[in-house]
N, C-alpha and C positions, 0 to 999 in steps of 0.2 A: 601477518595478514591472513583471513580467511576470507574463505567463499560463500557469499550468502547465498541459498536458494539455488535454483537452475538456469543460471544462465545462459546468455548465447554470449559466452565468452569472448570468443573471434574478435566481436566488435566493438569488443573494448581497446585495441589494438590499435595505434597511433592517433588516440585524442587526446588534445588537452584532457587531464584531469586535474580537480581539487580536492580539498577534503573537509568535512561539515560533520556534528554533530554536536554532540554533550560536555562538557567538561565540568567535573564536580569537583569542588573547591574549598579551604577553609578560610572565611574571610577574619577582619582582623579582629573579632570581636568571640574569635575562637568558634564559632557558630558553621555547619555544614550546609552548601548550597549547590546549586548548579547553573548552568547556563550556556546555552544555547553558542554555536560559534560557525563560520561558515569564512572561509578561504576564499574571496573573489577573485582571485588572479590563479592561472595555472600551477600547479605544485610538481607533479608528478607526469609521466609517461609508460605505458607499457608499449616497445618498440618495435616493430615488425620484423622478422627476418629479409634480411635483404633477397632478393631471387637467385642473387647468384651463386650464390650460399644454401637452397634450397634443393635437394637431390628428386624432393617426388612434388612436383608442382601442381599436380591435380587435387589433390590433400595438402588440408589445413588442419591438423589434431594437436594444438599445444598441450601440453601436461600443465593440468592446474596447480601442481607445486613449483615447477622448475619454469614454467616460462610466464606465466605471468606476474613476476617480482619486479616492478617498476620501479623507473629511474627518476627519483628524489633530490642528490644532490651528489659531489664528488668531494675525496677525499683530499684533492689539492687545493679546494677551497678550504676545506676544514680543517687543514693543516696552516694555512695562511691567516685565519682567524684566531686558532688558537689559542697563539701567543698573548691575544690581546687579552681574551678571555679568562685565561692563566689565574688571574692574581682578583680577579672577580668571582670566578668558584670558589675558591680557596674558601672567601668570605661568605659565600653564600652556605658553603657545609660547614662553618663553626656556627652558621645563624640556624640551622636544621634542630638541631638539638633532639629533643625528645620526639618532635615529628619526622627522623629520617624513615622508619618504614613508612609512613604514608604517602612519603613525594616521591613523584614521580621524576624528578631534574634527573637522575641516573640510571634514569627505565629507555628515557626513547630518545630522539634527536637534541643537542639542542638549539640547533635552528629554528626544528618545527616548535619547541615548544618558548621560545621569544617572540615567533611571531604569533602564537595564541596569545601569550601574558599581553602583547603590546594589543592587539585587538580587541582582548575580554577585559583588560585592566585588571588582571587577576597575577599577584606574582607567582614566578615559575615552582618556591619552593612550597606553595600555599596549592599546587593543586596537585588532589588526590588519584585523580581517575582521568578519564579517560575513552569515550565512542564515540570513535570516528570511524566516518565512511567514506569510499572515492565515489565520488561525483563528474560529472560532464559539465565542462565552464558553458557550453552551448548553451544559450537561454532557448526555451520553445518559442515557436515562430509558427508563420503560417504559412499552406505550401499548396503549390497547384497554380493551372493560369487563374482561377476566381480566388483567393486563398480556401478553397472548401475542406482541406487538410488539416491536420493540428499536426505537425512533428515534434515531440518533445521527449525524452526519459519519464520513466517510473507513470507513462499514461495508465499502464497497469500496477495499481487502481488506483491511482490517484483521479482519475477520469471519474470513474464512478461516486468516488468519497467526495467530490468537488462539486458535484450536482446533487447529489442528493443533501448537502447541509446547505448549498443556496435554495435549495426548493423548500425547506423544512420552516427556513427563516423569515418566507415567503409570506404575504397577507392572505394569497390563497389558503394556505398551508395552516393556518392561524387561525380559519373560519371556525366557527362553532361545530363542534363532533362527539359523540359520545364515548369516541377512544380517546387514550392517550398516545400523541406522535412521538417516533420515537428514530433517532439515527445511531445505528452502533458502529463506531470505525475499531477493526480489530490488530492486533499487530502478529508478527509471524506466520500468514495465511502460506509464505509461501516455503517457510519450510515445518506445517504439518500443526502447528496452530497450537501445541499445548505449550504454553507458559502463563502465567497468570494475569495476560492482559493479550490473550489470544481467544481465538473463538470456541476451543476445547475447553477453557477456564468455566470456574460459575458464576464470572464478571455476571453475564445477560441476568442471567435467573435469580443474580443477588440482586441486583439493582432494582428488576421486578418487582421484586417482594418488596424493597424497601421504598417502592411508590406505591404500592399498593397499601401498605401500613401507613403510611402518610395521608395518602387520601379515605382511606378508614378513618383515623382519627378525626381528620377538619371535619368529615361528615358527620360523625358520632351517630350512625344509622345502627339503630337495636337490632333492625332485621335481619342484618348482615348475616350470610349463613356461613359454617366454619369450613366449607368446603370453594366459596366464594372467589379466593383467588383460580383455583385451579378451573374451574369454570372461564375467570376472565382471558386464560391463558388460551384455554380452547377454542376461546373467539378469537382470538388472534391473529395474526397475519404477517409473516416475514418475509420481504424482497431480498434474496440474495443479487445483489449488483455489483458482478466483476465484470469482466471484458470480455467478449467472444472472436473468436476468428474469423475473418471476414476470409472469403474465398478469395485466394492468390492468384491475379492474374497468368502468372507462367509456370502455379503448380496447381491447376485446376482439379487433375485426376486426385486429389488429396484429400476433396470433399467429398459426401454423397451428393448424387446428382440431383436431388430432393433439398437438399439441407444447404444450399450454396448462398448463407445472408453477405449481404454487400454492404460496405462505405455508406452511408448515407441515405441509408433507402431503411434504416426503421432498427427498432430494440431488439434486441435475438432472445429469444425463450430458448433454454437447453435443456435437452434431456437424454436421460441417460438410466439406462433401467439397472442399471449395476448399480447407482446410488450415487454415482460419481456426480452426478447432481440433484436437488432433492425435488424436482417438479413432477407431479403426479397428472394425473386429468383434472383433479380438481384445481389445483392451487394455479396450473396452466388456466384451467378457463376463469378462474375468481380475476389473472390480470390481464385476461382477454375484455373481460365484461369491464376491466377499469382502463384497458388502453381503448375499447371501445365508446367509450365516454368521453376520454381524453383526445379523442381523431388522430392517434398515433398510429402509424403502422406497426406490427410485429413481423420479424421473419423467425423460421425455426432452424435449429442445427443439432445435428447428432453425428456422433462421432463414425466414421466408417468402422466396420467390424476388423480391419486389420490393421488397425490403429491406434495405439494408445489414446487414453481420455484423463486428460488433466482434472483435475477437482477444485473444488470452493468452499465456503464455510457452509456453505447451504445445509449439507446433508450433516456436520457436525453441530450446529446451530438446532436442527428443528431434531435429532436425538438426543440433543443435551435435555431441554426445554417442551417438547413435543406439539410446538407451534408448527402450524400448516406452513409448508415453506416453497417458494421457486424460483429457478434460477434466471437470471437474467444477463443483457451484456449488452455492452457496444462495441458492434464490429469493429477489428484493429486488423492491421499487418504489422509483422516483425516482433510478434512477442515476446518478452521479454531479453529484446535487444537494448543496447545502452540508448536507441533512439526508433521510437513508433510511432504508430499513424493512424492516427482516428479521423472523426467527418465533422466537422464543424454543425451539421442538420443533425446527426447523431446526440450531439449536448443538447440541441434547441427537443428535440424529442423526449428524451430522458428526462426532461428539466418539467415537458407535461407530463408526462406518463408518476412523475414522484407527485408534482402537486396536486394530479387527480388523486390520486394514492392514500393522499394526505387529508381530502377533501372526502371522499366517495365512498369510502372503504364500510364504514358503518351503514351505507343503503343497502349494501347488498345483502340479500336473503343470505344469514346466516348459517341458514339449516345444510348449505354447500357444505361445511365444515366437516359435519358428522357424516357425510357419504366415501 
């Protein structure tokens, strides 16, 4: 087991967990696949220290190697099984043959992996690989006396990637414009973004180009100049949309007293002149002039000077590329806990503020760009 990202470990500590992910497989016709696989029922446990057993009660600091190794299954179960199993292996490693490096039956449990085979209908000695993750069985719900809350895991950013492809797909969103709309969902944001399907990659800039040759060609326009794309890129326009910190009821001195966005009360512009995010004055007022159209509210946030400042793809996106970029967010609390809290008027906001985005982006005076 490893650690993804930065956690607020703590609270992973006596929940249900299961586990979900990928499993790659060779099916019978010797051909390479994968598919998708997700655990409904509890698997796992990471277990609290009992208090009484606990010497400094004021402090919670577990070690990421030694105390977080959850409790899967026991050895006197798998003693009791077995025997039965016994004369069933046997057979299944004379049937391995020439694929024993590829399977996995001798790599990891084999509980856990019978009860993948019987879920994926994939046999056990047929799969190669392997990513999985612990998950929280908790479905999200809604919270508050109106439900005006969202609690649910991974709302960072699944919040944001969940409203901007319903906006995209939108009839608004679909109107007639002389851009091309575009949604990028990246992976690895949160530890540092270079792999080749993160936001450091040249995924964007390839894809770019290859809509741009595409719609070259249907056009078959002579006049087409050879500096043409690079032109269309400079008109461009990229929302970074992750999540921002909504000002903490009972850790208020945390914010600047200027910068304090709230639950439900509007989309958060951030900035941050170290880079940590990429909003300038221009690209700040290009979605001022488009939440202004959209009757959205905006609040601002910038990080207190004795503070650290978390980052986004923002500033790695518009260096890759050098599209005008800014950053934006939906107030949360608890981030990056196994379970967060967004505003239900937060999505209903965001949900205008992308469709204007989508719709509006090509009226505005472009000459903003080059200032």
């Amino acid at each position: 087991m490893q650690l993804y990202g930065g956690g607020l470990w703590h609270t992973w500590f006596d929940r249900d967990l299961t586990l979900a992910g990928r499993i790659i497989y060779r099916d019978s016709k010797g051909s390479y696949d994968s598919k998708l696989w997700h655990a409904k029922k509890p698997l796992v446990r990471i277990p609290n220290l009992a208090i009484h057993l606990t010497t400094d009660r004021a402090k919670f600091e577990p070690n990421n190697e030694s105390h977080l190794r959850p409790i899967f299954s026991t050895q006197t179960y798998e003693k009791l099984v077995e025997s039965e199993n016994k004369t069933e292996e046997i057979k299944e490693k004379k049937v391995e043959g020439e694929h024993q490096n590829t399977s996995v039956a001798n790599k990891h449990y084999r509980g856990l992996l019978e009860l993948i085979s019987k879920d994926t209908g994939v046999e056990i000695n047929s799969i190669i690989d392997l990513d999985l993750v612990f998950a929280d069985v908790q479905p999200a719900t809604f919270l508050g006396l109106h439900d005006e809350f969202i609690s649910s895991s991974r709302l960072d950013n699944l919040f944001s990637s969940f409203n901007a492809l319903n906006s995209i797909i939108s009839s608004e969103a679909s109107s007639e414009t002389a851009f091309v709309n575009l949604v990028c969902l990246f992976d690895h944001e949160e530890v540092g973004s270079e792999s080749a399907q993160g936001a450091a990659s040249n995924l964007l800039l390839q894809n770019l180009k290859r809509i741009f040759v595409i719609l070259e060609k249907a056009h078959n326009e002579k006049d087409i100049l050879p500096d043409s794309f690079e032109t269309a890129v400079q008109r461009s326009f990229f929302i970074s949309a992750d999540m921002a910190h909504s000002l903490h009821p009972n850790y208020t001195d945390k914010h600047q007293s200027n910068h304090q966005p709230k639950i439900n009360q509007g989309v958060v512009v951030k900035t941050n002149v170290n880079q940590r995010y990429a909003t300038d004055g221009v690209s700040g007022g290009i979605i001022r002039i488009i939440a202004d159209l959209a009757k959205v509210p905006l609040q601002d946030f910038a990080i207190r000077n004795d503070s650290p400042c978390g980052t986004t793809i923002g500033p790695i996106v518009s260096a890759k590329t050098g599209i005008k970029t800014v950053d934006i967010g939906a107030p949360q609390l608890s981030m990056h806990s196994i379970r967060e809290i967004c505003g239900i008027l937060d999505a209903y906001y965001y949900d205008k503020l992308f469709k204007e985005f989508f719709q509006s982006y090509d009226k505005i005076d472009q000459k903003l760009l080059s200032k």
